[in-house]
C-alpha positions as CSV (number, residue, x, y, z in Angstrom):
1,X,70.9,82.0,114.5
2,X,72.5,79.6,117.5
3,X,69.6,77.1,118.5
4,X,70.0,78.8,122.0
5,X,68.2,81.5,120.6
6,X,64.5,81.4,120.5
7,X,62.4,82.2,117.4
8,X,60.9,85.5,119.3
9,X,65.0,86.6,119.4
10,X,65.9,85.6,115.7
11,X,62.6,87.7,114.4
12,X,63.8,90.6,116.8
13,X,67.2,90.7,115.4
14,X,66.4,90.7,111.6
15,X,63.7,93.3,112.1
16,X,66.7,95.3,113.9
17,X,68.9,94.6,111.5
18,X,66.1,95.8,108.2
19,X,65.5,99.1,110.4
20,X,69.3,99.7,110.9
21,X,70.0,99.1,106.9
22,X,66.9,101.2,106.1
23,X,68.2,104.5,108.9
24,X,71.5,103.7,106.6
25,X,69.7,104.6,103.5
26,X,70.2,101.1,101.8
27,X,67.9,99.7,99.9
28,X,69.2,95.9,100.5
29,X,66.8,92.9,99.0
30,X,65.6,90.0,101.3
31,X,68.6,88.5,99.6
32,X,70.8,90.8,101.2
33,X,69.3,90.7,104.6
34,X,69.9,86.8,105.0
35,X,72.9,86.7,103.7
36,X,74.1,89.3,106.4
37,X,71.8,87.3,109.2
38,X,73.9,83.9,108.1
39,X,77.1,86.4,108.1
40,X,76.3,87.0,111.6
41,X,75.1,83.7,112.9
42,X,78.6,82.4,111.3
43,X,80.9,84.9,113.4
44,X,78.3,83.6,116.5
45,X,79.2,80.1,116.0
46,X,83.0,80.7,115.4
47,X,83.8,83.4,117.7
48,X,82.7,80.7,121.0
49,X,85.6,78.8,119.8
50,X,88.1,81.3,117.7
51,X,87.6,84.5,119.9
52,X,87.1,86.5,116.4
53,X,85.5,89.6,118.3
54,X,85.3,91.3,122.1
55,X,81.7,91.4,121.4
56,X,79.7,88.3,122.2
57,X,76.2,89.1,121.8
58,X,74.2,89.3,118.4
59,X,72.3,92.8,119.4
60,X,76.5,93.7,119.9
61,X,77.3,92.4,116.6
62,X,74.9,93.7,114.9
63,X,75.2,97.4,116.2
64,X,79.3,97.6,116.7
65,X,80.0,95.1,113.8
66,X,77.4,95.0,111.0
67,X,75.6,98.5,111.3
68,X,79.2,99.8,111.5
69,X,80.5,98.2,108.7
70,X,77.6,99.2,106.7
71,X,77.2,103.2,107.5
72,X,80.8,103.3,105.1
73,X,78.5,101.8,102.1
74,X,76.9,105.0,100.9
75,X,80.6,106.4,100.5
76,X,82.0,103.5,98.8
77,X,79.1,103.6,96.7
78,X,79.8,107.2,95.6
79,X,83.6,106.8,95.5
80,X,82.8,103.7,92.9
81,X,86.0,101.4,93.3
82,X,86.1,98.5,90.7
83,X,88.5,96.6,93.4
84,X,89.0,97.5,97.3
85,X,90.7,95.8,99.4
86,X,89.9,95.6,103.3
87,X,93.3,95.7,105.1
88,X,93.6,94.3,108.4
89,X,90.0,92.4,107.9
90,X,90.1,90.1,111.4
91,X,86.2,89.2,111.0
92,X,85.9,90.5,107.8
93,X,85.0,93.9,108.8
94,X,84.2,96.3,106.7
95,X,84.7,94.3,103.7
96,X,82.2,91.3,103.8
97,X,79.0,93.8,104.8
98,X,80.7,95.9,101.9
99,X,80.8,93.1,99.6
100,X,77.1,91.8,100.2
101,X,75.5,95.6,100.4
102,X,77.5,96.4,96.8
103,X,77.5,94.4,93.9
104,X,80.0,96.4,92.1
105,X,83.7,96.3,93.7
106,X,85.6,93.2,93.4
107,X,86.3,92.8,97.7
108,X,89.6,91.4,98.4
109,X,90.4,90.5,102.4
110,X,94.0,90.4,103.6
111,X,94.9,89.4,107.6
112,X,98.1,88.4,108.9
113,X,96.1,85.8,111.3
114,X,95.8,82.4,109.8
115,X,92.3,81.4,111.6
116,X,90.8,84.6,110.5
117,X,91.3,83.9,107.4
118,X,90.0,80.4,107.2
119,X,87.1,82.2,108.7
120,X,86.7,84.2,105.5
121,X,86.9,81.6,103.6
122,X,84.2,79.5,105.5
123,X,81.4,83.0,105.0
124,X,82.7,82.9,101.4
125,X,81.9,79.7,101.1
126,X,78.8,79.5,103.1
127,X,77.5,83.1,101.7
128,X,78.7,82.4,98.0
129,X,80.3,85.2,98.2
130,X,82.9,86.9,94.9
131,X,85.6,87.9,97.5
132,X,89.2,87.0,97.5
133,X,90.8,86.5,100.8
134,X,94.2,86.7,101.5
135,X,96.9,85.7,104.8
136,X,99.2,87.6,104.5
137,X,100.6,91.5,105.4
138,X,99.8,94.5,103.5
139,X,102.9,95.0,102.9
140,X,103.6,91.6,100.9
141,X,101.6,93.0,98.1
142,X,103.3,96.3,97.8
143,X,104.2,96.5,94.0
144,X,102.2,93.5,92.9
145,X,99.0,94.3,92.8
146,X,96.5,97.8,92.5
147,X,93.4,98.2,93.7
148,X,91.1,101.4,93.2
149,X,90.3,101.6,97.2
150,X,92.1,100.1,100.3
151,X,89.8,100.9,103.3
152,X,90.7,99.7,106.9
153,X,88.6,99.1,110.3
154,X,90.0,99.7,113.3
155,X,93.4,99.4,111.9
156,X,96.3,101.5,112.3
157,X,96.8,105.8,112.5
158,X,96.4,107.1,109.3
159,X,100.3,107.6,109.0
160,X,101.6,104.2,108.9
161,X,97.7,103.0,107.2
162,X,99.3,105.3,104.1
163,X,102.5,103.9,104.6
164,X,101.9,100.4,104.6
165,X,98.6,100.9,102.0
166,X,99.8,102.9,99.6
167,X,101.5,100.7,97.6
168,X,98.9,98.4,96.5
169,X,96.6,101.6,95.5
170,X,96.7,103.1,92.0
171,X,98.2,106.7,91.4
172,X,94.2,107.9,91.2
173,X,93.7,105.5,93.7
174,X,92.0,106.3,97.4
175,X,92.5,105.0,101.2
176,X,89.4,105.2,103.5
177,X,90.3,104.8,107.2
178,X,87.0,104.3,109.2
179,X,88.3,106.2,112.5
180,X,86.5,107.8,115.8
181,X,86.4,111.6,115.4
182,X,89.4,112.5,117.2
183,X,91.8,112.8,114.0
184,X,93.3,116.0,113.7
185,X,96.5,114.7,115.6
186,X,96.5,111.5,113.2
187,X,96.0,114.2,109.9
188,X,98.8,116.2,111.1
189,X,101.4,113.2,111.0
190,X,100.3,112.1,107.4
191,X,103.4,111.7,104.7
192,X,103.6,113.4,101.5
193,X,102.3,112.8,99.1
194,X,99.1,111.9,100.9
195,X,96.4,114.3,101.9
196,X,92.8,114.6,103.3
197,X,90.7,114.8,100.4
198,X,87.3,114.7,102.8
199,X,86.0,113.4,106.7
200,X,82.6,111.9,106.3
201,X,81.0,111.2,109.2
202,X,79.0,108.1,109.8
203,X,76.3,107.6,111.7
204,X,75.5,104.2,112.7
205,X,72.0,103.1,114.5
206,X,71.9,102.4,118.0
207,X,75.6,103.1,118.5
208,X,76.4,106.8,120.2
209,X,80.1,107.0,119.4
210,X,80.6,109.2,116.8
211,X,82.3,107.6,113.7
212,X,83.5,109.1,110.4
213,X,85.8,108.1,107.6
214,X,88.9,109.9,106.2
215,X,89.6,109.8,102.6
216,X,92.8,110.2,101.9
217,X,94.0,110.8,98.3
218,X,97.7,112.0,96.6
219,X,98.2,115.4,96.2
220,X,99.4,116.1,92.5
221,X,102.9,116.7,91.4
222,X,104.3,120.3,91.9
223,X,103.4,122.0,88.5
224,X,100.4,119.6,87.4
225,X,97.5,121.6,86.8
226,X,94.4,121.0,88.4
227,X,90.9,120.3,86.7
């Protein structure tokens, strides 16, 4: 971590960080652990000068950013994208704690704010990570590329996340907003043809806000038969 930061802290916040994985239910290797530790001490060291994140702390990192992040990869695991791409990424949240947690989605990043990205690029870099990341808008894509999953952070209602993400997903594709509980104004307001297919609610370690994520799907054609 930042050489302000004495040994006693550093051992502190990776044991944190192994409990909160383990609460999760992740098995993640030593590996794993130190590549989300150098994740973290890399958002440190450019959020002094960049202002990446509100939060400024590591213990506030960790809880609000990486443990957050992370309670989504149980569901990602069991929706089983081959590609997903993290819209509106800023830090690189959810998609980078995504990326190093599973090893089988290709992870693609797309912000519309230039030093973001080159921050990406720096953990991809640094991390050797296999992500793609990408300045630009969401909308750019429409029609050019599909990906299995588009999940967001933090990142717009679930109306105009649909509207500006549905484009670059498949037809049996999915969007996963990761949303506070208070939705059922926000599920209300979704277009056709997109629909609810479930609310899982996350539970992340030492945070007390309740969190979930909404999976949204496409309802089928009137007259398709469902299986």
């Amino acid at each position: 971590m930042r050489a302000a930061q004495s040994a006693q802290q550093r051992v502190q916040i990776t044991e944190r960080l192994v409990a909160g994985t383990a609460e999760l239910g992740l098995s993640l290797s030593d590996t794993q652990h130190q590549q989300l530790l150098d994740y973290l001490e890399l958002l440190l060291k450019w959020n002094s000068v960049y202002n990446l994140t509100a939060l400024r702390t590591p213990e506030a990192m960790l809880d609000g950013h990486l443990l957050d992040s992370l309670a989504v990869v149980p569901l990602v695991r069991e929706l089983g994208p081959a590609s997903l791409i993290d819209v509106g990424s800023g830090a690189g949240l959810p998609g980078i704690p995504i990326a190093i947690a599973l090893a089988g989605p290709r992870v693609t990043l797309i912000d519309a704010v230039q030093k973001k990205v080159a921050f990406l690029n720096q953990v991809k870099s640094s991390l050797g990570l296999s992500i793609d990341a990408i300045h630009g808008r969401i909308e750019d894509l429409a029609g050019q590329t599909r990906f299995d999953t588009a999940i967001s952070r933090a990142f717009a209602s679930l109306s105009k996340f649909a509207g500006l993400a549905g484009g670059i997903v498949g037809q049996g594709g999915r969007l996963v907003a990761m949303k506070a509980n208070d939705i059922d104004a926000e599920i209300e307001e979704l277009p056709p043809p997109w629909r609810v297919e479930r609310v899982a609610s996350l539970k992340v370690p030492q945070v007390s806000t309740n969190r979930c994520a909404v999976v949204l799907s496409r309802s089928a054609p009137s007259g398709t038969p469902s299986h």
